[in-house]
N, C-alpha and C positions, 0 to 999 in steps of 0.2 A: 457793102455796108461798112461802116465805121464803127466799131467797137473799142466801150470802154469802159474803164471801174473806174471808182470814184468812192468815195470816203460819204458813207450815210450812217449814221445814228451809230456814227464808230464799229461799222464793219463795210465789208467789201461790198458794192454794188454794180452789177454787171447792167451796163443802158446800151441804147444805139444813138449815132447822133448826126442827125440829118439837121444842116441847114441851121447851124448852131443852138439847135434843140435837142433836150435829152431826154428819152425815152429808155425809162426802167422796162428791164427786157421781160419782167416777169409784171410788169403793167399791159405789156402786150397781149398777153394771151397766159391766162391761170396757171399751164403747164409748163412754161417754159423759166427757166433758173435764174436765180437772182447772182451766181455765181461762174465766172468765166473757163476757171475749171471743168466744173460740172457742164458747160456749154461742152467746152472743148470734146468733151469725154462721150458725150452724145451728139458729136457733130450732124453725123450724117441724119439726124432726125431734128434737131434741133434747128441746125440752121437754114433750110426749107422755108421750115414755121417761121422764121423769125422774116426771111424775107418778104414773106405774105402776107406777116403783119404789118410788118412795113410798107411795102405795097396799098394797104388798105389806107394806112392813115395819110397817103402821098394822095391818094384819090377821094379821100373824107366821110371815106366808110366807115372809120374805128377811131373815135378820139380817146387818146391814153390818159389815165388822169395822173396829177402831180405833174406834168413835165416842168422843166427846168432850162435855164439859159445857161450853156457853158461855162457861164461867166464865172456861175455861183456858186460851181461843183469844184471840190479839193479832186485831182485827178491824181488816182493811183497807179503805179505800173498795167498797163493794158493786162497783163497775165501776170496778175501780186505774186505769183508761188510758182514759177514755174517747178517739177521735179526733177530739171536737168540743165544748165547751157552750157551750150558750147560757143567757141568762136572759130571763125574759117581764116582764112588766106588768099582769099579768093582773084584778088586786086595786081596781074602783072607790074601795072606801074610804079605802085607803091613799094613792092618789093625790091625790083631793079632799082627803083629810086634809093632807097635804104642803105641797100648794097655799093652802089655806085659812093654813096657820099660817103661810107666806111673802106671805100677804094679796093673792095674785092668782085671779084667776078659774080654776075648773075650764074644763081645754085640751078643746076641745070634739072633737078629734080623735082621744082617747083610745074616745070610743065608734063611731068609724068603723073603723077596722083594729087588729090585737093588733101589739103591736112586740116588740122582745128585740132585746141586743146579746150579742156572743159575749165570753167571758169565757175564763180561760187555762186549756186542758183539761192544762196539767200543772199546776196549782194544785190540782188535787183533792186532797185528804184525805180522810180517814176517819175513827172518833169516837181521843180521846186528842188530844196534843199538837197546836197550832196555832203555829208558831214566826213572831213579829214581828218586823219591825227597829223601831226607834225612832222611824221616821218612822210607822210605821203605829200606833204610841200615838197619836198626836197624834190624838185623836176620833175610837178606834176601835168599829165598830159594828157588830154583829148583823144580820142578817137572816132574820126566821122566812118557810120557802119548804116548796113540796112542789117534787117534781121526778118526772120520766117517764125512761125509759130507750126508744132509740128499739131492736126486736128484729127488723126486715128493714131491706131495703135499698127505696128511694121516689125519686118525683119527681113531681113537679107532684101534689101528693098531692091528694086533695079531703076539706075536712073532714067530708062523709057514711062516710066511710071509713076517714078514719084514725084513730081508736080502733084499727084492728086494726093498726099500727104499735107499738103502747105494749105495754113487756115487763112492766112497774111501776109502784109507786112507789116513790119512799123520800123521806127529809127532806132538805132541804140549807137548810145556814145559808151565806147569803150574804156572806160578811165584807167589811165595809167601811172604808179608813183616810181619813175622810170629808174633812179637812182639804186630805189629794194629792186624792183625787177633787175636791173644790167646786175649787179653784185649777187644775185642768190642762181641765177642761167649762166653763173662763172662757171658753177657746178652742174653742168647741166642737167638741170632739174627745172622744171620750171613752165611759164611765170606761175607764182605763188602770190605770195606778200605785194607784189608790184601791181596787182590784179583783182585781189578777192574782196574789197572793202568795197566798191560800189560800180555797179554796170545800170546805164541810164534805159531805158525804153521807155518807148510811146509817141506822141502824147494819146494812140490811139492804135487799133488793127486794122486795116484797111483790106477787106476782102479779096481774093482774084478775082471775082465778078465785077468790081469797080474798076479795075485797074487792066481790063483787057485793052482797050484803045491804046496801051503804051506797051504793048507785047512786040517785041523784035526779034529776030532768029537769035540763037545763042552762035559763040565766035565758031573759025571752022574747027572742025572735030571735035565740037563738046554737045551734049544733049543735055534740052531741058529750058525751062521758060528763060526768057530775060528781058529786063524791061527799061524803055528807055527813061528814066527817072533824073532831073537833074540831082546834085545836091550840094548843099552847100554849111558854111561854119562860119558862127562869127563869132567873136571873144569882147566883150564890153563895147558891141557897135561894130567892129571893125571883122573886114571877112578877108578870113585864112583861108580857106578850103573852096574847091569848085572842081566836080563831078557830076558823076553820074553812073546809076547803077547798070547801064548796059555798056559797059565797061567790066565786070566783070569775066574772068576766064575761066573760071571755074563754075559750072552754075550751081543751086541751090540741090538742085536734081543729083548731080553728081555728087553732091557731099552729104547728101541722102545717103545716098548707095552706099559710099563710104563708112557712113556714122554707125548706119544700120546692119555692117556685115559680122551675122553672129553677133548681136546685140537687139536687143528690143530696145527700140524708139516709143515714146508715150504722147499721148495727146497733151498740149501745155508746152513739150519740150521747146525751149529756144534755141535757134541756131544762129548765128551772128554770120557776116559775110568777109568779117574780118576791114581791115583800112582802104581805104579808097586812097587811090594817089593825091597828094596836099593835105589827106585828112588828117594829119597832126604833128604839133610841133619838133618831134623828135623825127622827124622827114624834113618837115619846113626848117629846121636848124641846120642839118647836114647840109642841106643844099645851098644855103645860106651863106656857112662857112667856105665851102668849096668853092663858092664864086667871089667870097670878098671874105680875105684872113681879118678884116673888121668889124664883123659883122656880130651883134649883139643880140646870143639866143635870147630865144621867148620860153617861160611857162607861165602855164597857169598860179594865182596866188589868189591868196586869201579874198573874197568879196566877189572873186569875176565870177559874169555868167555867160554861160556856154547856152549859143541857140544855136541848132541844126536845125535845117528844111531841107527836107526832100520831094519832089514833086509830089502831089496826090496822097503824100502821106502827112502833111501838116508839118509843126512845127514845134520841136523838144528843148524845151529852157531849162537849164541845169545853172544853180550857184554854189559857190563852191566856199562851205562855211567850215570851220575852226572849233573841233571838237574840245572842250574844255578840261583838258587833260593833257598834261608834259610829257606823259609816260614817252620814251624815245626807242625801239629794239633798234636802233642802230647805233647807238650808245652802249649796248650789250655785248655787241661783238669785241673777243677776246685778244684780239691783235690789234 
């Protein structure tokens, strides 16, 4: 199934959307929540029902009243509140890539353990508006990511296992104001300020029951799903980016394991998969450079909009608007 909220009578509405119709999840069947949360939270009961409803109205058993055409729903982040995200690193090429253009050695440490730092779970957004302040121009950038929604509650997870943790996917663009990032990880500490103003997902959740046809072994020595997924980025028309999530080295399984040792993991939680190789301008710059000392970076500025597609999971349109306020913390600083 496809899942997703949407902006009703000025609160959250959790639907499914088959076939560019929306079906309020709690038009389905009396019991079941108006709320993606509160799905999450009763997964293992909930989402059953929900398929059965659906089932029924796919065969003309159960017509939903009020449905609705995509067209005409404001669409919210798929999971408005998560209580956690994290983001991974999951992406070999991206990394080596990174590294190569900053002309040091691939960190040999990247293929011992998966890493993620947690990023501001109320920075999430959803496709439409991404509001900036002025410092976040300064070398603003993209990040093309898939992302997992965590749908029980864990701990000490093992990655032979947890796949059955993961509610989804959906896309999330990682925004970067790379300038506050590079300058506050002098210290290492970090990302902060580079990171916490807005992380994209959606434009929907996309079940593992849809998405088995693209299931491919994970790389050797890692467990855990992987799917072959293209994906791609394009910046006012024009495409940066081209992947694909069975590229990942790390899988989602394994950064389960990770996230979850000696910690409780929560239904809702987000887990990011971290950059895909090309997925953004602070890669596509270094490499740039490195083959032509002429070469003229790119960021994002005022007006562009950022669309990612990933196969099977639709398509995430972010614009990137100009909050109306001078205030500058980089201006602040004492030296």
């Amino acid at each position: 199934m496809k899942l997703i909220s949407y902006l009703k009578e000025g609160h959250e509405q959790l639907a499914v959307l088959l076939n560019d119709t929306v079906y309020d999840m709690d038009s389905l069947h009396p019991e079941l929540p108006s709320s993606m949360n509160i799905f999450l939270s009763y997964w293992e009961d909930y989402f059953p029902a929900a398929k059965a409803a659906m089932a029924s109205v796919e065969q003309g058993r159960l017509v939903p009243r009020n449905v609705q055409n995509i067209g005409d729903v404001e669409l919210l982040a798929p999971v408005p509140m998560p209580p956690s995200c994290r983001d991974g690193y999951a992406f070999r090429q991206h990394v080596a890539a990174a590294r190569r253009n900053r002309k040091v050695d691939m960190i040999p440490e990247f293929d011992q353990y998966p890493i993620f730092y947690f990023t501001n779970h109320h920075g999430i957004v959803g496709p439409g508006e991404v509001r900036c302040m002025p410092d976040h121009f300064e070398k603003l950038d993209f990040e093309l990511e898939v992302a997992i929604v965590i749908c029980k509650h864990g701990r000490n997870i093992r990655a032979q296992e947890a796949d059955q943790y993961i509610g989804g996917l959906m896309i999330m663009n990682d925004l970067s104001a790379r300038r506050l990032q590079m300058e506050e990880m002098l210290l290492n500490l970090g990302p902060a300020k580079g990171k916490d103003f807005a992380t994209a997902i959606g434009p929907w959740l996309v079940t593992l029951d849809e998405l088995e046809q693209f299931v491919v072994p994970a790389k050797e020595h890692h467990t855990g799903l992987n799917w072959n997924l293209g994906m791609k980025c394009w910046v006012n028309g024009v495409q940066v980016s081209d992947g694909n999530v069975k590229d990942m080295d790390w899988t989602f399984a394994e950064i389960i394991e990770r996230a979850s040792y000696g910690v409780d993991l929560f239904p809702g939680d987000v887990i990011g998969s971290g950059t895909v190789g090309t997925g953004c301008f602070l890669e596509l710059n270094g490499t740039g450079k490195l083959n032509d000392a002429n070469y003229t970076e790119q960021w994002l500025k005022e007006g562009d909009v950022v669309d990612m597609e990933i196969d099977g999971l639709g398509k995430l349109s972010n614009t990137m608007v100009r909050e109306e306020d001078d205030f500058s913390i980089l201006a602040k600083k004492k030296l």
